[in-house]
PDB file with one MODEL, atoms N, CA, C and O in Angstrom:
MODEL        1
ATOM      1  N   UNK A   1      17.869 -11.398  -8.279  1.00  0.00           N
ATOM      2  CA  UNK A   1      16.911 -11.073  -7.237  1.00  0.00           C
ATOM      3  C   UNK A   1      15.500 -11.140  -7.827  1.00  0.00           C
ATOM      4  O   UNK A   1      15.138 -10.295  -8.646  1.00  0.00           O
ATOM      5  N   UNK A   2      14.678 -12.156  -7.413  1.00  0.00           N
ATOM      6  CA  UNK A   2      13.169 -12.234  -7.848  1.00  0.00           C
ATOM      7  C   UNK A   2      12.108 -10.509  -7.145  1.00  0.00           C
ATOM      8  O   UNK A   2      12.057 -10.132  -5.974  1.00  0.00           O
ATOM      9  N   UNK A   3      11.544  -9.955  -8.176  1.00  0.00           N
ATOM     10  CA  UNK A   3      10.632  -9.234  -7.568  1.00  0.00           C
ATOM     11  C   UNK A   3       9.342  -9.620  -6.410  1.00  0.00           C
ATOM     12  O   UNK A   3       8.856 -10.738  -6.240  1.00  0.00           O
ATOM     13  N   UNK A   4       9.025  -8.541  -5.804  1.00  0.00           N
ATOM     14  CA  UNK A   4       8.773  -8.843  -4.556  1.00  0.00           C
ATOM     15  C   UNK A   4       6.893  -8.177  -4.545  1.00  0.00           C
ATOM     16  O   UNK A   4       6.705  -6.965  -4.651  1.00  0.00           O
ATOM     17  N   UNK A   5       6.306  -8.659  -4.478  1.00  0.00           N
ATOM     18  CA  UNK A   5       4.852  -7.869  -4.574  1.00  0.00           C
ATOM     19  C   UNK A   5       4.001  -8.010  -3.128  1.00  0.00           C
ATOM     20  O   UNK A   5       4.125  -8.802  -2.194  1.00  0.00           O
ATOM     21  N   UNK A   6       3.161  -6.981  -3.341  1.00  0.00           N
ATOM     22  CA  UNK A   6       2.367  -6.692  -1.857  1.00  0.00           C
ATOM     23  C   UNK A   6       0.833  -7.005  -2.254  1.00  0.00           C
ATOM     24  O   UNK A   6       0.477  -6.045  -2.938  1.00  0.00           O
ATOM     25  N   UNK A   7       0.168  -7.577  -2.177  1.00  0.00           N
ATOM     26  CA  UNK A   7      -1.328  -7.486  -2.940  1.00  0.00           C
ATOM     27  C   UNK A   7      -2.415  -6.607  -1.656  1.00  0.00           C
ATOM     28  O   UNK A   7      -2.445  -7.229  -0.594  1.00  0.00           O
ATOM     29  N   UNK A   8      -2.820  -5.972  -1.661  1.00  0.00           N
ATOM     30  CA  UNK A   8      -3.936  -4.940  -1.326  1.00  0.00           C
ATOM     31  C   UNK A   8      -5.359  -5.010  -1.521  1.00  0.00           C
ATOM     32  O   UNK A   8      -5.760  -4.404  -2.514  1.00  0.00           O
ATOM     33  N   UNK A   9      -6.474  -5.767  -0.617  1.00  0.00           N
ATOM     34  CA  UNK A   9      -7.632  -5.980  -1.418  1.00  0.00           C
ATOM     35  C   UNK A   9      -8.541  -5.282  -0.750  1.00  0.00           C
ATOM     36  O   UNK A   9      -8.188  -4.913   0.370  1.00  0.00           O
ATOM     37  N   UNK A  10      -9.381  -5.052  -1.028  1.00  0.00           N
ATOM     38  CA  UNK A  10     -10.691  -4.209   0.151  1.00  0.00           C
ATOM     39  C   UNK A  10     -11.936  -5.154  -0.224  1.00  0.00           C
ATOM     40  O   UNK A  10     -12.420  -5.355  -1.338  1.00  0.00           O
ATOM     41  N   UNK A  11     -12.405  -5.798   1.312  1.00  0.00           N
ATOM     42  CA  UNK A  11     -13.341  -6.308   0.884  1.00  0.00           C
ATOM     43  C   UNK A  11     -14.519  -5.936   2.298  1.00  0.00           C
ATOM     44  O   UNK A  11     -14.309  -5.384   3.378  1.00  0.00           O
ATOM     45  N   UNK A  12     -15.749  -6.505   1.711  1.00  0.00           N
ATOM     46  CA  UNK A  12     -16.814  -5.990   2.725  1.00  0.00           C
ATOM     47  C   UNK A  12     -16.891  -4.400   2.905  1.00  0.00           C
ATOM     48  O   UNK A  12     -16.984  -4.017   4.071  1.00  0.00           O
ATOM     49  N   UNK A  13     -16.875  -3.800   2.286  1.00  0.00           N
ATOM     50  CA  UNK A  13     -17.289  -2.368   1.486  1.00  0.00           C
ATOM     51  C   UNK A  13     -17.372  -2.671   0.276  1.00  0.00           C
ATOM     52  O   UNK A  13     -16.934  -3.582  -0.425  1.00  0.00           O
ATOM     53  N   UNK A  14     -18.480  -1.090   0.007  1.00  0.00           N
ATOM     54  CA  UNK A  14     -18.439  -0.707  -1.524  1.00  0.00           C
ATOM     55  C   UNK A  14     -17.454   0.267  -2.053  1.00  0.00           C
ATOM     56  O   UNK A  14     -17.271   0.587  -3.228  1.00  0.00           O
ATOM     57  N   UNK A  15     -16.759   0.747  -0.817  1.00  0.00           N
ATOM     58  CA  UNK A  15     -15.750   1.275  -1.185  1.00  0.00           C
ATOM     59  C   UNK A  15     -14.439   1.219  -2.017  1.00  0.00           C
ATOM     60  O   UNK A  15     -14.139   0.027  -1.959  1.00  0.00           O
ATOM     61  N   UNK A  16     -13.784   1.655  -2.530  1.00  0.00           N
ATOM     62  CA  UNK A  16     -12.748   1.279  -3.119  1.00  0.00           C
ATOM     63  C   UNK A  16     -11.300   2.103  -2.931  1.00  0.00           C
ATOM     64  O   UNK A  16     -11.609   3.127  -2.321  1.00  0.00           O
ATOM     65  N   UNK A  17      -9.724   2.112  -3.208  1.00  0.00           N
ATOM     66  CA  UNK A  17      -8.823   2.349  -2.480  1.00  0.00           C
ATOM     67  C   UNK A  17      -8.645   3.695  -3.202  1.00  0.00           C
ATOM     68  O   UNK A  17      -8.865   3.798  -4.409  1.00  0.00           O
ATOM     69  N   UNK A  18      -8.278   4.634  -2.504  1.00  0.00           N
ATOM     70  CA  UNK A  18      -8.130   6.267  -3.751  1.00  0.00           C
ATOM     71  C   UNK A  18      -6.664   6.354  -3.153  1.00  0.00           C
ATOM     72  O   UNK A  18      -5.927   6.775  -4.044  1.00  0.00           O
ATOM     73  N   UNK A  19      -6.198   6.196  -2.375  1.00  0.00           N
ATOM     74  CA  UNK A  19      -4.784   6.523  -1.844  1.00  0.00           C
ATOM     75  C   UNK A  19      -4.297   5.945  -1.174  1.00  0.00           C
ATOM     76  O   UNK A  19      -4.827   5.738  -0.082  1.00  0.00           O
ATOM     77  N   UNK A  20      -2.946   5.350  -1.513  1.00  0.00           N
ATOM     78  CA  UNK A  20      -1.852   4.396  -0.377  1.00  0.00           C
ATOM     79  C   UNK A  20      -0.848   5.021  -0.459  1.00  0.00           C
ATOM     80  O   UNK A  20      -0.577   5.759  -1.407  1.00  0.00           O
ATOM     81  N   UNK A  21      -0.095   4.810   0.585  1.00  0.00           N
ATOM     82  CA  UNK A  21       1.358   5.439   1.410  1.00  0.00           C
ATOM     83  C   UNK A  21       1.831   4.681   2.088  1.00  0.00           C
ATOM     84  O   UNK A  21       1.125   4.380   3.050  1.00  0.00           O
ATOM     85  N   UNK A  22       3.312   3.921   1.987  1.00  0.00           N
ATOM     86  CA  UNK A  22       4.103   3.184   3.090  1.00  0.00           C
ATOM     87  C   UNK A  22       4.841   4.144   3.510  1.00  0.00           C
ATOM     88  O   UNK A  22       5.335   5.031   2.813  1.00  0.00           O
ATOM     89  N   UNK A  23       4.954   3.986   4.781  1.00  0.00           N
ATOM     90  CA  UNK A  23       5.893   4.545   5.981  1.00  0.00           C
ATOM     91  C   UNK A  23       6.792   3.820   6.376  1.00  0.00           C
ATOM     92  O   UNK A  23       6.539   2.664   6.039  1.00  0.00           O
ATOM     93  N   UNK A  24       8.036   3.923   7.106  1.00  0.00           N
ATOM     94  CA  UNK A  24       8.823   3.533   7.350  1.00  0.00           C
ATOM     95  C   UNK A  24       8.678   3.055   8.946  1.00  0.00           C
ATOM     96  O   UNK A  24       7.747   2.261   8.808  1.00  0.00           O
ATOM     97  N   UNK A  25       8.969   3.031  10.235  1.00  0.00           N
ATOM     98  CA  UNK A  25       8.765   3.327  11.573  1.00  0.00           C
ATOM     99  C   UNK A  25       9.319   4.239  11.966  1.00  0.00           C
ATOM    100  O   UNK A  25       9.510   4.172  13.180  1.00  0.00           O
ATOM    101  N   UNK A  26       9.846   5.473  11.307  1.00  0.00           N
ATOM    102  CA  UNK A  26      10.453   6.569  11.476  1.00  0.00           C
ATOM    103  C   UNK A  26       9.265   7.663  11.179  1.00  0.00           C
ATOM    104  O   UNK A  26       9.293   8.793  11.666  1.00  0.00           O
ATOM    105  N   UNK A  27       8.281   7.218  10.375  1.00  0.00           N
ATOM    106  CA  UNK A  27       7.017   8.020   9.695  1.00  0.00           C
ATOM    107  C   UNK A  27       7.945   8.917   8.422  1.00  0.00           C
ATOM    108  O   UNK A  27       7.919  10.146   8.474  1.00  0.00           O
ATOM    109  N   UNK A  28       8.526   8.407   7.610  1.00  0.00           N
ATOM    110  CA  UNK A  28       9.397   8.512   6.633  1.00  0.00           C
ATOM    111  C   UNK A  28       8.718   8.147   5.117  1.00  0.00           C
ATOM    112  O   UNK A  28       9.443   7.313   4.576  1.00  0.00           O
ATOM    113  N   UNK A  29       7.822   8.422   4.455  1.00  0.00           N
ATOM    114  CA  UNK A  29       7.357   7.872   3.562  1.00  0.00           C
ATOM    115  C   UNK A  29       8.107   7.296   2.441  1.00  0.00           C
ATOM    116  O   UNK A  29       8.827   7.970   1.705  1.00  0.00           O
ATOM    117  N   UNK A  30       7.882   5.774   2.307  1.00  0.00           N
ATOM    118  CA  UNK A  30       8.562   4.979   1.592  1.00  0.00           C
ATOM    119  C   UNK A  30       8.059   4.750  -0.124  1.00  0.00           C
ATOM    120  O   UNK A  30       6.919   4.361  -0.378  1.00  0.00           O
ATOM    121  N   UNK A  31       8.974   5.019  -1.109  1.00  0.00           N
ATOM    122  CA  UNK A  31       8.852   4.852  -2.394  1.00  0.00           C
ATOM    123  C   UNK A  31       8.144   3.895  -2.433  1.00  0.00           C
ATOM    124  O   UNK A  31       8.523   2.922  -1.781  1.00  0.00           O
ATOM    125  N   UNK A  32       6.899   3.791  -3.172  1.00  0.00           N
ATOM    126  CA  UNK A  32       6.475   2.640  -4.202  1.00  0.00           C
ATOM    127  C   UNK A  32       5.841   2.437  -5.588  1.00  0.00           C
ATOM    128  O   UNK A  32       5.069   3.371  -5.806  1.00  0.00           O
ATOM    129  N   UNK A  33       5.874   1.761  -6.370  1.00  0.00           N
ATOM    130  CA  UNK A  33       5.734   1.998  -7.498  1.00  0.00           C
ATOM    131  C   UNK A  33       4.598   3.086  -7.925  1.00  0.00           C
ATOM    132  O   UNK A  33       3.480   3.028  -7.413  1.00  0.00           O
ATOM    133  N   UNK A  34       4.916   4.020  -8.828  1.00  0.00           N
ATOM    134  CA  UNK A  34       4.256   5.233  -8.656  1.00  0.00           C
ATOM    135  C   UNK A  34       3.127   5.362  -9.890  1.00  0.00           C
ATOM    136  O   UNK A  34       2.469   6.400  -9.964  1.00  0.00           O
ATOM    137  N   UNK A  35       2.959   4.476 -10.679  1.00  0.00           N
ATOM    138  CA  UNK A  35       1.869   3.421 -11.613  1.00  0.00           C
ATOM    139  C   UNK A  35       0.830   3.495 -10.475  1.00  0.00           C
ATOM    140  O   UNK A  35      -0.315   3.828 -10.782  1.00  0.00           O
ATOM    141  N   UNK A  36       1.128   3.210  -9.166  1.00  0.00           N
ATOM    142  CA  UNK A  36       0.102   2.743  -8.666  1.00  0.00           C
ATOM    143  C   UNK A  36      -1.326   3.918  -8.085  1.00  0.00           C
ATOM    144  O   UNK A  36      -2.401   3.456  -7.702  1.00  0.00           O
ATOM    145  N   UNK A  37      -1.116   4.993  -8.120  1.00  0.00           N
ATOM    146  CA  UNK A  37      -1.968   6.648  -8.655  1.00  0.00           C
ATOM    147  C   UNK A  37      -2.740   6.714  -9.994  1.00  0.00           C
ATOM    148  O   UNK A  37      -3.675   7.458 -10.288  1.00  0.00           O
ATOM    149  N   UNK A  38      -2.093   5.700 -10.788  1.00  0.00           N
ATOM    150  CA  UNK A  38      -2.916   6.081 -12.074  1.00  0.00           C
ATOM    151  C   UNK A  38      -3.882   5.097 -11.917  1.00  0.00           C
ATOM    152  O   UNK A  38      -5.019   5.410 -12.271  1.00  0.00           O
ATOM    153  N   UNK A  39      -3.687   3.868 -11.427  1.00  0.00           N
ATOM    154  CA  UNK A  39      -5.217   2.589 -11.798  1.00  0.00           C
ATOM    155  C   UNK A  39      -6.019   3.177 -10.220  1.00  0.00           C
ATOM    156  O   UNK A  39      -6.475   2.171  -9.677  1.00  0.00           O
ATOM    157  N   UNK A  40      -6.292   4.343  -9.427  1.00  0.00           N
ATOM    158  CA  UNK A  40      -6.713   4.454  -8.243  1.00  0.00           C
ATOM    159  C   UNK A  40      -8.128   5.037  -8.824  1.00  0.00           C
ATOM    160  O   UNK A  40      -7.935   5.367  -9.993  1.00  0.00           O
ATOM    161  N   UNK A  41      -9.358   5.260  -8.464  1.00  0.00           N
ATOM    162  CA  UNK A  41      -9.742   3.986  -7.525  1.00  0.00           C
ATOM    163  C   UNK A  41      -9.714   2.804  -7.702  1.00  0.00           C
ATOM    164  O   UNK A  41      -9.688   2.432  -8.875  1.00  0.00           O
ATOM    165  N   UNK A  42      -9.708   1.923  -6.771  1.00  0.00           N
ATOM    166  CA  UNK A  42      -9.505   0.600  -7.203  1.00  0.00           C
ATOM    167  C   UNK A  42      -9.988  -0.639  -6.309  1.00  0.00           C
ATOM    168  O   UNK A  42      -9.465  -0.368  -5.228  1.00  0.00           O
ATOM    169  N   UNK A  43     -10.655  -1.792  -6.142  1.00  0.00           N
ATOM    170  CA  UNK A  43     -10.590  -2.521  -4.904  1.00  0.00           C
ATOM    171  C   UNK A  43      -9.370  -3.381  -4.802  1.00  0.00           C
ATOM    172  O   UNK A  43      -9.330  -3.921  -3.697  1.00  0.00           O
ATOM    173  N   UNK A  44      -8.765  -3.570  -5.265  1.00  0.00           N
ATOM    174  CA  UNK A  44      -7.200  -4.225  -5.141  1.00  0.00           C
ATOM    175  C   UNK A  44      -5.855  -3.962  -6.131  1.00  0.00           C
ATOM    176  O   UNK A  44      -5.687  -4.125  -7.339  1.00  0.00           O
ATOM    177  N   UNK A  45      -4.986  -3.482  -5.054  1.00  0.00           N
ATOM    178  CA  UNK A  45      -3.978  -3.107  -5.940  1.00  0.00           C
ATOM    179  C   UNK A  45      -2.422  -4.202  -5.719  1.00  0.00           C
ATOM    180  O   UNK A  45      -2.092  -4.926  -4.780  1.00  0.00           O
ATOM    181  N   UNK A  46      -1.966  -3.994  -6.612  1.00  0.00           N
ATOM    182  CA  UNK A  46      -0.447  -4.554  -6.499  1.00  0.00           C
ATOM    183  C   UNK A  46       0.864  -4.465  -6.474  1.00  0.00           C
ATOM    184  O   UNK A  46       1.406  -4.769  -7.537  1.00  0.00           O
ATOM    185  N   UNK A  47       1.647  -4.105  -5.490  1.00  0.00           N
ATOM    186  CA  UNK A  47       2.590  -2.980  -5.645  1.00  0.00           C
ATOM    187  C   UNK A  47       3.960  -3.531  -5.714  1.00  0.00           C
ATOM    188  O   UNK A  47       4.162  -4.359  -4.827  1.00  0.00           O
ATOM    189  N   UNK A  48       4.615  -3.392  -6.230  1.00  0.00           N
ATOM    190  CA  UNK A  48       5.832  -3.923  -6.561  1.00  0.00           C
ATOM    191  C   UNK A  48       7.136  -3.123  -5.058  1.00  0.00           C
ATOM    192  O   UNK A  48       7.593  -1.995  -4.875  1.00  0.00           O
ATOM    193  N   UNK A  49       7.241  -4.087  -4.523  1.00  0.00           N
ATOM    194  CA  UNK A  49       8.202  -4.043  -3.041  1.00  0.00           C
ATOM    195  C   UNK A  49       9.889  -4.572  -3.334  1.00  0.00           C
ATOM    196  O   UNK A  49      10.602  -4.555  -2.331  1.00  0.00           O
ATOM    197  N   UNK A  50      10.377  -4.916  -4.319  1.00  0.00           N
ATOM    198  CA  UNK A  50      11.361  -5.132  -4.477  1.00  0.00           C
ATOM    199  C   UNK A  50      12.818  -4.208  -4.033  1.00  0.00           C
ATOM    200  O   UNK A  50      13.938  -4.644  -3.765  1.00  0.00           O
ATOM    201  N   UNK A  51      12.340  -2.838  -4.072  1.00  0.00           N
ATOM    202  CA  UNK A  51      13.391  -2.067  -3.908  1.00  0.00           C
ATOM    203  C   UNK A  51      13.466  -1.466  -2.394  1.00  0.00           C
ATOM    204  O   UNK A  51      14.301  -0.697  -1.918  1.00  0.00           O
ATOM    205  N   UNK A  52      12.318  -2.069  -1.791  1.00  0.00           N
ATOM    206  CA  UNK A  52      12.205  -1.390  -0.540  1.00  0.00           C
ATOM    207  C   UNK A  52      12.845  -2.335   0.495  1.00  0.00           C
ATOM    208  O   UNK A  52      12.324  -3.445   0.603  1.00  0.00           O
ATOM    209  N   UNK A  53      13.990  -2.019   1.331  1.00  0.00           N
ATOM    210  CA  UNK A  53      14.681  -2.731   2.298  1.00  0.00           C
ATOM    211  C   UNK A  53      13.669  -3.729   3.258  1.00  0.00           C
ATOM    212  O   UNK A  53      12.520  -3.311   3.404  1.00  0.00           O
ATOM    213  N   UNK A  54      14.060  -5.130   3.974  1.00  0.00           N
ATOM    214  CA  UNK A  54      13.382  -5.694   5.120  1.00  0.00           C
ATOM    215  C   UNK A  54      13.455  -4.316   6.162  1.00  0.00           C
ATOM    216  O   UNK A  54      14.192  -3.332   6.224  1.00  0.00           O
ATOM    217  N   UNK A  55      12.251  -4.822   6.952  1.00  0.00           N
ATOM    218  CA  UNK A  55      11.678  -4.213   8.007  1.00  0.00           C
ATOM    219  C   UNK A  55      10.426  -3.975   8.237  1.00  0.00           C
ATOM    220  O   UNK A  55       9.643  -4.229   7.322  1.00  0.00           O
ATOM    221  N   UNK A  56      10.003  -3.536   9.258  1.00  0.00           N
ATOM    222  CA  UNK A  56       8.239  -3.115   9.748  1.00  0.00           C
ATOM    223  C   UNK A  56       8.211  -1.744   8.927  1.00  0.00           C
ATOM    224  O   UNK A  56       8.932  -0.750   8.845  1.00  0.00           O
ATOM    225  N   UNK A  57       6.731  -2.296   8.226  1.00  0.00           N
ATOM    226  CA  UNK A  57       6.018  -0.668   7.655  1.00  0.00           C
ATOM    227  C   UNK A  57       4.924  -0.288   8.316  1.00  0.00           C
ATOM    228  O   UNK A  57       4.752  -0.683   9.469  1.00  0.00           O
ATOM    229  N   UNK A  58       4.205   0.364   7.824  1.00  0.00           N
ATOM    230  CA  UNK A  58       3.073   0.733   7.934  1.00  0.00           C
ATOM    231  C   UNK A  58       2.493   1.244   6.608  1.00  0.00           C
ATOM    232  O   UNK A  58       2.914   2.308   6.153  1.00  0.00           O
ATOM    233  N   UNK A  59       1.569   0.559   5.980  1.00  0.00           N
ATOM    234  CA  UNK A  59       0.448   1.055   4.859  1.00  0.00           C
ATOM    235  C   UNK A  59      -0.709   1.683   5.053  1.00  0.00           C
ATOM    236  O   UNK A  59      -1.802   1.125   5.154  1.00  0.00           O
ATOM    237  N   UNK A  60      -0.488   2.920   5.114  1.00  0.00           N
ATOM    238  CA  UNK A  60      -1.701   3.932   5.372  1.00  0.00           C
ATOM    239  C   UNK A  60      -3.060   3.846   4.040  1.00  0.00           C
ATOM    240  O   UNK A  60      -2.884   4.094   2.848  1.00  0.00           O
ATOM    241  N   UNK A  61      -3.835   3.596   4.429  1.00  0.00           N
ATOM    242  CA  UNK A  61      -4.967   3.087   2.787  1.00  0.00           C
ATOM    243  C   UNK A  61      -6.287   3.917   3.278  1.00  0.00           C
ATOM    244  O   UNK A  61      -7.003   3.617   4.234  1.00  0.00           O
ATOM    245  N   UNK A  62      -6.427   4.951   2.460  1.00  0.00           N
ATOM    246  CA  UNK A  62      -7.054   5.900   2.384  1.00  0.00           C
ATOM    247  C   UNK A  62      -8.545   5.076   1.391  1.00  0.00           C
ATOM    248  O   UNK A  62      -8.123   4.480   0.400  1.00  0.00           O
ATOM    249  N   UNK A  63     -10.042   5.007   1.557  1.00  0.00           N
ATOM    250  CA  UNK A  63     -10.970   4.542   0.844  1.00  0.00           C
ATOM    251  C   UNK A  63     -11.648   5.839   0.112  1.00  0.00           C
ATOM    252  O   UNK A  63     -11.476   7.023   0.401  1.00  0.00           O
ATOM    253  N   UNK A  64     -12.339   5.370  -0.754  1.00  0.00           N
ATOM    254  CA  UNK A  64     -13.069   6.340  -1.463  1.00  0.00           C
ATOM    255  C   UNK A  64     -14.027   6.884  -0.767  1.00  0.00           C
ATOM    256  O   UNK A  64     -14.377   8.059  -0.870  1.00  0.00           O
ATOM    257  N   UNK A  65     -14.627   5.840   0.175  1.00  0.00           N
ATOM    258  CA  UNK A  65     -15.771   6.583   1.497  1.00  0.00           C
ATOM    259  C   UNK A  65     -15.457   7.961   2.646  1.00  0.00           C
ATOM    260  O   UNK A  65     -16.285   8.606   3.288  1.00  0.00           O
ATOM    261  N   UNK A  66     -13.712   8.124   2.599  1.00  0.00           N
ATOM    262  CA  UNK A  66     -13.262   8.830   3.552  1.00  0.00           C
ATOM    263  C   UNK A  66     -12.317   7.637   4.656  1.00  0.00           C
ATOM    264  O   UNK A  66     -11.229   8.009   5.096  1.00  0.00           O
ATOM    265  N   UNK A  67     -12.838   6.298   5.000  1.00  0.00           N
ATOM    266  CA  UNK A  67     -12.018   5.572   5.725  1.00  0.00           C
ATOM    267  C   UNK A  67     -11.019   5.600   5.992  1.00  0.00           C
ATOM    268  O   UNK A  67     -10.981   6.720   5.483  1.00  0.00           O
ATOM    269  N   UNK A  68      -9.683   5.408   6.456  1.00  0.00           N
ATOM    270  CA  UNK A  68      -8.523   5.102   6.717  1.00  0.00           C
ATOM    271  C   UNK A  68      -8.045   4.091   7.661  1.00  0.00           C
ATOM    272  O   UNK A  68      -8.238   4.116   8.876  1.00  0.00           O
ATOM    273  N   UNK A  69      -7.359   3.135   6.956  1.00  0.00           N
ATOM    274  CA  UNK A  69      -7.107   2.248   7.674  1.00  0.00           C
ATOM    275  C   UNK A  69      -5.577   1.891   7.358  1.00  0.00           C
ATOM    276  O   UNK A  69      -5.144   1.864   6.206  1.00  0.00           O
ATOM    277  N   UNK A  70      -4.712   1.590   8.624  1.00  0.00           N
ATOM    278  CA  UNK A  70      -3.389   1.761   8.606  1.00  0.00           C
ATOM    279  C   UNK A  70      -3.119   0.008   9.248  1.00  0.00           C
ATOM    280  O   UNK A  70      -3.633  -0.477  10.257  1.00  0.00           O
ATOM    281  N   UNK A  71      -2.126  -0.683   8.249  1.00  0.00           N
ATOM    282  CA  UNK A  71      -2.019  -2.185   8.356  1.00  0.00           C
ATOM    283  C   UNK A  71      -0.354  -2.189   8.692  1.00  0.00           C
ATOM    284  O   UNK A  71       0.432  -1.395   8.176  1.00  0.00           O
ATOM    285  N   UNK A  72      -0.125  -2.840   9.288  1.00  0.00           N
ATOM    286  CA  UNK A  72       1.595  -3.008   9.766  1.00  0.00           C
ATOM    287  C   UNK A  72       1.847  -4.151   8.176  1.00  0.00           C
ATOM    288  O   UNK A  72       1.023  -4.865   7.604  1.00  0.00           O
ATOM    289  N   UNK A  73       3.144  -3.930   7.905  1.00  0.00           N
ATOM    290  CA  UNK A  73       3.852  -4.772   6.634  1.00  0.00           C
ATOM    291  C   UNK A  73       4.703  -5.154   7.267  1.00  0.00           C
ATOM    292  O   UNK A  73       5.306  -4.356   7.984  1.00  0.00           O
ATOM    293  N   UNK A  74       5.006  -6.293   7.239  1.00  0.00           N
ATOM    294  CA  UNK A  74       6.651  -7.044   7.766  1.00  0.00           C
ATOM    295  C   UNK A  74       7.376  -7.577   6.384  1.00  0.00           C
ATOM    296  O   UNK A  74       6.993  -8.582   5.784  1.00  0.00           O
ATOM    297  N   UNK A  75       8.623  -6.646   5.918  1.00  0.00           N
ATOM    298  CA  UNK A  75       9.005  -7.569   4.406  1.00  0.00           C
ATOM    299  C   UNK A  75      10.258  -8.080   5.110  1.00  0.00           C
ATOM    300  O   UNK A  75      10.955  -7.514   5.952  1.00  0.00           O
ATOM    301  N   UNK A  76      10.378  -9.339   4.538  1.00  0.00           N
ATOM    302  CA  UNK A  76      11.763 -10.124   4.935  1.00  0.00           C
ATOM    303  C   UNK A  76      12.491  -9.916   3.839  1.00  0.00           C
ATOM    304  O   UNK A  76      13.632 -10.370   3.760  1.00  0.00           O
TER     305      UNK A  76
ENDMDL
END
C-alpha cells in the first residue's frame, strides 16, 4: 500500500496554520499524524492520510490571526 498525503497551504494572508483537525461526517475527530503540532505555526503542512479510511471529511484549519476555515476532503 503506497502512502497517502494531504498538502495544506495558506496563501493570500500573513497568517499562518496553528491548528488542524479532520472530522469524520459524524463530527468524530479523525487521527492524523500527530508530528503535525510540533512544526505548527506553519504556512503549509503535510499530513500523512494513509491510515484514514475513503470517505468525505472535513478539515477544520484554525490560522494564527484567529480565522477558521473548514474545507470538505474526499479520500478515495
Amino acid at each position: 500500500m503506497h502512502a497517502m498525503y494531504l498538502h495544506v497551504t495558506v496563501t493570500g494572508v500573513d497568517a499562518k496554520i496553528a491548528h488542524m483537525e479532520m472530522f469524520d461526517m459524524f463530527g468524530r475527530s479523525v487521527s492524523v499524524e500527530t508530528h503535525v503540532r510540533a512544526s505548527l505555526p506553519s504556512p503549509a503542512l503535510t499530513v500523512n492520510t494513509s491510515d484514514i479510511p475513503s470517505g468525505l471529511y472535513v478539515l477544520h484549519v484554525t490560522l494564527t490571526d484567529g480565522t477558521v476555515q473548514n474545507v470538505k476532503v474526499v479520500k478515495k
